[in-house]
matplotlib code that plots the C-alpha trace (Angstrom):
import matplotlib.pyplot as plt

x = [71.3, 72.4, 70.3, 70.8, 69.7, 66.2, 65.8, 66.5, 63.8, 61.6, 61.8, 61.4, 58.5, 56.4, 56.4, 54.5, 52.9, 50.5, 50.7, 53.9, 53.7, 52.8, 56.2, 58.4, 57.0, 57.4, 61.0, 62.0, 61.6, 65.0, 63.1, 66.1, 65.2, 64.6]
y = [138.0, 135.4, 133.8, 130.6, 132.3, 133.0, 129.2, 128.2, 131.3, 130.4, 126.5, 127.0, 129.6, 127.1, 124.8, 127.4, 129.7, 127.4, 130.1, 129.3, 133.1, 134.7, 133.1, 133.9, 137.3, 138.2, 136.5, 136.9, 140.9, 141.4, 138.6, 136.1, 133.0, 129.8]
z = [245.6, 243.1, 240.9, 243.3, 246.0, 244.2, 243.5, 246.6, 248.4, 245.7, 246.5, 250.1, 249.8, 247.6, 250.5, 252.2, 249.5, 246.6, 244.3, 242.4, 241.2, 243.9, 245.4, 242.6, 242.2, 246.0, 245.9, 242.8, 242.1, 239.8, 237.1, 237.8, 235.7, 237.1]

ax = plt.figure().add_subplot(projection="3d")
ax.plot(x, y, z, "-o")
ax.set_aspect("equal")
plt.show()
């Protein structure tokens, strides 16, 4: 997944998830930076 892609799950997922690092850590595995 591009690094795009992780924004965009990571975007969507905070409208859902209210902990921003939770989200980014679930989505976000390979450390892509936002």
């Amino acid at each position: 997944m591009s690094c795009v892609g992780c924004v965009s799950n990571v975007k969507q997922a905070l409208l859902k998830v209210p902990d921003v690092a939770a989200a980014e850590v679930h989505l976000n595995p390979q450390g892509c930076p936002l």
